[in-house]
Each structure stands twice: as C-alpha cells, then as structure tokens.
C-alpha positions as CSV (number, residue, x, y, z in Angstrom):
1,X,0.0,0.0,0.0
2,X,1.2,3.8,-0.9
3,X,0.4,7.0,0.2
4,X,-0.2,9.4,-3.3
5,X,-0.2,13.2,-2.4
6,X,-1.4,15.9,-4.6
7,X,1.1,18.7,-3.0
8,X,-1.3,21.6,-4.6
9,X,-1.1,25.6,-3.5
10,X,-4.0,25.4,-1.9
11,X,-4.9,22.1,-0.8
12,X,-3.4,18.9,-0.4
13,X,-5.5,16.2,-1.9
14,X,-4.0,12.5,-0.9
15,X,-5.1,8.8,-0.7
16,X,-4.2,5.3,-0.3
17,X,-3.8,2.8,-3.3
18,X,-3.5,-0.9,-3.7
19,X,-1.5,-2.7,-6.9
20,X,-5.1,-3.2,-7.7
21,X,-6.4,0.4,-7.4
22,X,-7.7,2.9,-5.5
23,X,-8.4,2.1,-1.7
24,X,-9.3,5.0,-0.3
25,X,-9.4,8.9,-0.6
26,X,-8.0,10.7,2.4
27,X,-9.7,14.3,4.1
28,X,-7.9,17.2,1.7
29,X,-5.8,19.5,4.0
30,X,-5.2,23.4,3.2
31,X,-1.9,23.4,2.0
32,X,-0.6,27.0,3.9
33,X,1.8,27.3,0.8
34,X,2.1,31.0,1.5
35,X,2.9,30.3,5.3
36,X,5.6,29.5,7.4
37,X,7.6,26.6,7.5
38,X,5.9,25.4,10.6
39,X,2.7,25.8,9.0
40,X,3.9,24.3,5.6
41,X,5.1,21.1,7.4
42,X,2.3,20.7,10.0
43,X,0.2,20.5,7.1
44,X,2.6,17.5,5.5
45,X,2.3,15.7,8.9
46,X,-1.7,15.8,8.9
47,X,-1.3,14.2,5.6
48,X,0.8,11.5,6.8
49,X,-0.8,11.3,10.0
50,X,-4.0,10.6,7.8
51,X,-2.5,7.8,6.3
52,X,-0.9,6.2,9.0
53,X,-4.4,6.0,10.7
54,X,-6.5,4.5,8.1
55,X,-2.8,2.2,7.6
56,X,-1.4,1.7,10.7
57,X,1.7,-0.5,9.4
58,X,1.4,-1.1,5.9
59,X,2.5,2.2,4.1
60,X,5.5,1.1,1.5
61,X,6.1,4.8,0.3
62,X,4.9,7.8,-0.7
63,X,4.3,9.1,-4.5
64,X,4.4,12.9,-4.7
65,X,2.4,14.8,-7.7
66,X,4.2,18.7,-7.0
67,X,4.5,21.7,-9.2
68,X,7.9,23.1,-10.3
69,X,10.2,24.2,-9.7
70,X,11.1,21.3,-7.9
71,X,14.1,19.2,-7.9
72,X,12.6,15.5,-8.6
73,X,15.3,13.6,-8.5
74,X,16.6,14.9,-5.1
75,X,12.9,15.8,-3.9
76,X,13.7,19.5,-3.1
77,X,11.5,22.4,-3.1
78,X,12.8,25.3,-5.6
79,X,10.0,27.6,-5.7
80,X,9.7,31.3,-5.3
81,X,6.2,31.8,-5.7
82,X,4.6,29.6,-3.3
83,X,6.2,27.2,-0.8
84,X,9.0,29.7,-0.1
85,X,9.5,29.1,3.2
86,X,10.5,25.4,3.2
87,X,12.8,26.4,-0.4
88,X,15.8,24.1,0.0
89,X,14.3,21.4,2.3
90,X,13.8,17.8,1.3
91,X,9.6,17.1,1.1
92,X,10.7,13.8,1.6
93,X,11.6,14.8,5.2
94,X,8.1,15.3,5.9
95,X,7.2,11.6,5.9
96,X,10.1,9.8,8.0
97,X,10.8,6.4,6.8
98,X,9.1,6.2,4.0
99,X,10.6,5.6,0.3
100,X,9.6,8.7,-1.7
101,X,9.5,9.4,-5.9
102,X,8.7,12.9,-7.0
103,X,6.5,13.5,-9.9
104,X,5.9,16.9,-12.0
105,X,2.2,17.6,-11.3
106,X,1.5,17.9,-15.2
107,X,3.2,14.5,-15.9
108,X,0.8,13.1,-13.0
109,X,-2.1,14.1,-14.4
110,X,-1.0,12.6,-17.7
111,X,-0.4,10.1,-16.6
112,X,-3.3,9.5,-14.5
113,X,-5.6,9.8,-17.4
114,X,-4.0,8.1,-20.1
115,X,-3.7,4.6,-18.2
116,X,-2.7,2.2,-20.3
117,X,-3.0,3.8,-23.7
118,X,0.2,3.5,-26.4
119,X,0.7,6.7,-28.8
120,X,1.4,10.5,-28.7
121,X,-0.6,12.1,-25.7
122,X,-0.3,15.5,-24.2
123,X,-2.2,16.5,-21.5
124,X,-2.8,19.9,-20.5
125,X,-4.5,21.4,-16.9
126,X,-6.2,24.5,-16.5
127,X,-5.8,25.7,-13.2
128,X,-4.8,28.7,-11.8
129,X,-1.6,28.4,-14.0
130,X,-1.4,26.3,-17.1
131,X,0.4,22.9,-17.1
132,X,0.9,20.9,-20.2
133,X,3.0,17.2,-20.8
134,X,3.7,14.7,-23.1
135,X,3.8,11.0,-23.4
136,X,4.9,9.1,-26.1
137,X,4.4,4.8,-25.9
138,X,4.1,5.8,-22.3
139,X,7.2,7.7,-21.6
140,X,7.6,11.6,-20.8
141,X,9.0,13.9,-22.6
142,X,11.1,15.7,-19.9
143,X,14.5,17.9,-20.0
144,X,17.4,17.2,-17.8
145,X,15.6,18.2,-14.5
146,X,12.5,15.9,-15.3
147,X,10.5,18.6,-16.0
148,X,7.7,18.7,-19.0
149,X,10.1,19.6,-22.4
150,X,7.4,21.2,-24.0
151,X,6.0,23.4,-21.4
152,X,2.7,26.1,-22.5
153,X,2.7,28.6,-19.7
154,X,5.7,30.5,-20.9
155,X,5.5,30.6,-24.6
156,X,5.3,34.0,-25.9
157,X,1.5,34.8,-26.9
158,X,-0.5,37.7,-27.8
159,X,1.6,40.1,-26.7
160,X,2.6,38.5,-23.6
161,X,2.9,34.7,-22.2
162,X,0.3,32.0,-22.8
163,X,-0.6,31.8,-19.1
164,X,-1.7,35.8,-19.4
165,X,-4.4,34.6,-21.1
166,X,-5.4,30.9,-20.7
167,X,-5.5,30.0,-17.3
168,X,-7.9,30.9,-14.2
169,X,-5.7,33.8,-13.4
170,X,-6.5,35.1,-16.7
171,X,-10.0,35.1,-16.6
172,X,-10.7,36.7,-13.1
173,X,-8.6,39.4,-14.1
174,X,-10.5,39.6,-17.0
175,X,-13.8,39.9,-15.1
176,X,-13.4,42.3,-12.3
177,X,-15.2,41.8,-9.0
178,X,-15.7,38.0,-9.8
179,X,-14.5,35.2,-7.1
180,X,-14.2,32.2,-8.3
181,X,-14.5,30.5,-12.0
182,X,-17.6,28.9,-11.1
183,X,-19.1,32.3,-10.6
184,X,-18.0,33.5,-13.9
185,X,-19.6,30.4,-15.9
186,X,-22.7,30.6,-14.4
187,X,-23.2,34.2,-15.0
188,X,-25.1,35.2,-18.4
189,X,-22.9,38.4,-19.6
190,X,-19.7,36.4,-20.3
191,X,-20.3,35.0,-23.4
192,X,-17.9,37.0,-24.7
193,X,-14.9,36.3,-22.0
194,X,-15.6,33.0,-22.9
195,X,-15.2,32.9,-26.4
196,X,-12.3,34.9,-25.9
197,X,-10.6,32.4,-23.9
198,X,-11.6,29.3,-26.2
199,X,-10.0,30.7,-29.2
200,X,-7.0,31.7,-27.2
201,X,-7.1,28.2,-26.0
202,X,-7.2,26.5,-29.6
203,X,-4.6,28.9,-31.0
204,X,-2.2,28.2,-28.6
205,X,-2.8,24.2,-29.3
206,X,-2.6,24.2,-32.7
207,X,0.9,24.8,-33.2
208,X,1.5,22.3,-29.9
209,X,0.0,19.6,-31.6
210,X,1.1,19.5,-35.1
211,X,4.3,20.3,-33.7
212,X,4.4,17.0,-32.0
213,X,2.3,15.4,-34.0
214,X,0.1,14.2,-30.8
215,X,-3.0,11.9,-31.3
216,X,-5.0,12.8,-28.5
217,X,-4.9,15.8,-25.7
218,X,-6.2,15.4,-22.4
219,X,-7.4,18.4,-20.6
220,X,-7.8,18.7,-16.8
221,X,-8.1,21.5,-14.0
222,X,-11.2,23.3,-12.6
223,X,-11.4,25.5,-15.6
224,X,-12.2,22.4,-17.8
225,X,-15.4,22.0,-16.0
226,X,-16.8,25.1,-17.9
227,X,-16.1,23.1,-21.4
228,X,-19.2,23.9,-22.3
229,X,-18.6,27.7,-22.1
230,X,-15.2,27.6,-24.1
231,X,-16.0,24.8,-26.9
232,X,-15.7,27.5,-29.7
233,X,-15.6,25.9,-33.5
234,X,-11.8,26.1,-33.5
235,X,-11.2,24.4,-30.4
236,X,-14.0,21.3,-31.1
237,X,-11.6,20.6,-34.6
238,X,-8.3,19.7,-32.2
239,X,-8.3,15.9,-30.9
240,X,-9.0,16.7,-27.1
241,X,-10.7,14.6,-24.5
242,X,-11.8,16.1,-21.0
243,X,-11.7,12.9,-19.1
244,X,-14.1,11.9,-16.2
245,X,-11.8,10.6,-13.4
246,X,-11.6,12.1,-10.2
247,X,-7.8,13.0,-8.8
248,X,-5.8,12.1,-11.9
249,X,-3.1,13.5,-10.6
250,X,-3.0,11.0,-7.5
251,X,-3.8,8.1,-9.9
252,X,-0.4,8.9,-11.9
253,X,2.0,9.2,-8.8
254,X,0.8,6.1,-7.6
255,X,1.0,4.9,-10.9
256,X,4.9,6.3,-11.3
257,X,5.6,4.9,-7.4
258,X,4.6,1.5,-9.0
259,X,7.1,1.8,-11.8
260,X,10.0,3.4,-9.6
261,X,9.6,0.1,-7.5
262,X,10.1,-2.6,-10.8
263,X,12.6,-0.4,-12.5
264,X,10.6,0.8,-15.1
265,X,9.9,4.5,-14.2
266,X,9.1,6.7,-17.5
267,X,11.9,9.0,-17.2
C-alpha cells in the first residue's frame, strides 16, 4: 500500500492505493503554501498522519504529484512563488521512513488519465496556471531536470505569455469583481470572456499539436469543468478529450511509485 499526495497551492488532496487500485481517498488539508515553515510542514504531517491511521503499518512509500520548480530527482523544493519558506528542504523529510518518488504535477495528471494507452498524448490542466506534458508509448517527454520539455505557460503569446491569457488567473482578471470560475460560468454576460478564452485556448494548441504530431490531448483542471462555455468551432476541430476521473493527478503518482519500484519508471 502507498500514500499518493497531490502537494497543490491550496490544498493537499491524498489517498491510499493498492497494486489493484484505489483504496481509499484521504480528508484534503489546506496546503498554507504562502505560510511559514511550521505551517507548511504541520500540514505535511496531517497528511501522513491521515494515512498512518487508516494504515497503521502497511505504508510502503509515498508518490508525490508537485509543481515546479522542484528538484525530482533529489525531492527539493525550488520555488519562489509559493512554498518559499520550506525552499531548499527535502519534502521527503516530511514523511520519515518512507521511500519517496517525486512527480511533475503535469506529468501526473497525464499520466493519471492516459492509463494504459500507447501513442502521442499530451495533457494539458487549466488551473490557476497552465500545465501541459507529453507522453509518447508511455514515456515523458522531460528535459534534464524531469521537468515537462514542452511546457505552455511561458510561450510568448499575444503580446505577452500563454498563461496571461489561458488560465484561471487570466479570466478573473478579465472579469473584475468575480470570485471564483464557477461564478464566472454561471453568469449570463460572459459569453464574450468566454469565447475569448476558447480561441486563445485553440490557437495556442494548434501549433502544440502538429508540432508533435500528438493523437489525442487530455485536458484537466477546474477551468475544464466550464467546457461547455469555451468549446468554440476552433477548439471542437483539435483531438481533445476532458476525461471523467476524479484526482488524476494521484492516480499517476501512484502509478509512477509502481514503476519506480520494478525499475521501469518513464523518465
């Protein structure tokens, strides 16, 4: 049995897996990732703490889905912009003796989704940033630090940076006064907002998928739930899929723990 974490800004989502599966979701805990280091690591320890109640002496390790920058090899936090009080320190650290693998969240969520399927995948998760990975025959395409290679956030766009204007951020700055995405897809007046972000969406794909020639793109994150609102003509052309399963992101650390552990890990 394995304890997969979902080390998110705002909440850490975690549960307990099986060879065969899922065995049970843990309670998410608010992640503090703006906080101190005694609140950053008291909220680790209620994680593990979690798991060692519902698991009392079977844990075998610990798969971690985490953002970058993050050392994934070493399991080091690198980040400035959240998580900067605990920069430096080992996450593994956090769960004392247990093995640990570090996974880039956007390579989890590929992962995750994508089970057992063969061909050239990219995945893409529209959160408050904008994650993107690839997987080709089951392996990541990742640089020297194990980090996505083909990364969307930062390409230059529009004037500016992909992530300026396809990501959560983007469109609560683009709607002043509003507090949440759900809030700005169930209002009537943004039709327009919306549109706006779909094309944006399907121009910025375009190139990323005939560029790598991928078969099928995966897309994730809370803004995915408003599909409905974004689905301009463009976008509907391009080969994606907006799959139903809860916590990918888990599902493809524990999937990436099970790999570590025979030796087969998709670098």
């Amino acid at each position: 049995m394995i304890l997969a974490v979902d080390a998110g800004g705002t909440f850490f989502k975690s549960a307990l897996f099986r060879a065969g599966g899922l065995l049970a979701r843990l309670a998410p805990v608010p992640a503090r990732s703006d906080g101190t280091a005694e609140e950053i690591g008291s909220a680790f320890e209620k994680v593990y703490r979690q798991a060692r109640e519902k698991s009392p002496a079977s844990l075998a390790g610990v798969a971690v889905s985490v953002p970058g920058p993050f050392d994934y090899r070493e399991g080091v936090f690198l980040m400035d912009h959240k998580f900067r009080a605990v920069k430096r320190r080992r996450l593994g650290d956090f769960f004392p003796g247990l093995p640990a693998v570090f996974l880039h969240d956007a390579n989890a969520f590929l992962s995750g989704v994508s089970g057992d399927r063969k061909g050239r995948l990219g995945g893409i998760t529209l959160g408050t940033g904008l994650g993107a990975a690839v997987m080709i025959d089951g392996v990541f395409l990742n640089n020297e630090k194990d980090m996505p290679l083909h990364p969307l956030w930062n390409r230059p766009f529009r004037g500016g940076i992909a992530e300026d204007h396809v990501s959560a951020a983007a469109l609560l700055a683009a709607c002043p006064g509003a507090k949440s995405v759900k809030e700005i897809a169930e209002r009537a007046d943004t039709d327009g907002l919306w549109r706006h972000f779909g094309d944006a969406l399907a121009e910025l794909l375009l190139p990323w998928q005939e560029k790598l020639t991928l078969e099928k793109i995966y897309v994730g994150g809370g803004v995915s739930r408003a599909k409905e609102r974004f689905m301009t003509p463009a976008l509907a052309a391009l080969p994606l899929e907006f799959p139903s399963l809860e916590d990918p992101a888990l599902c493809g650390a524990a999937k990436y723990f099970g790999q570590c552990q025979t030796g087969t890990p998709t670098p």
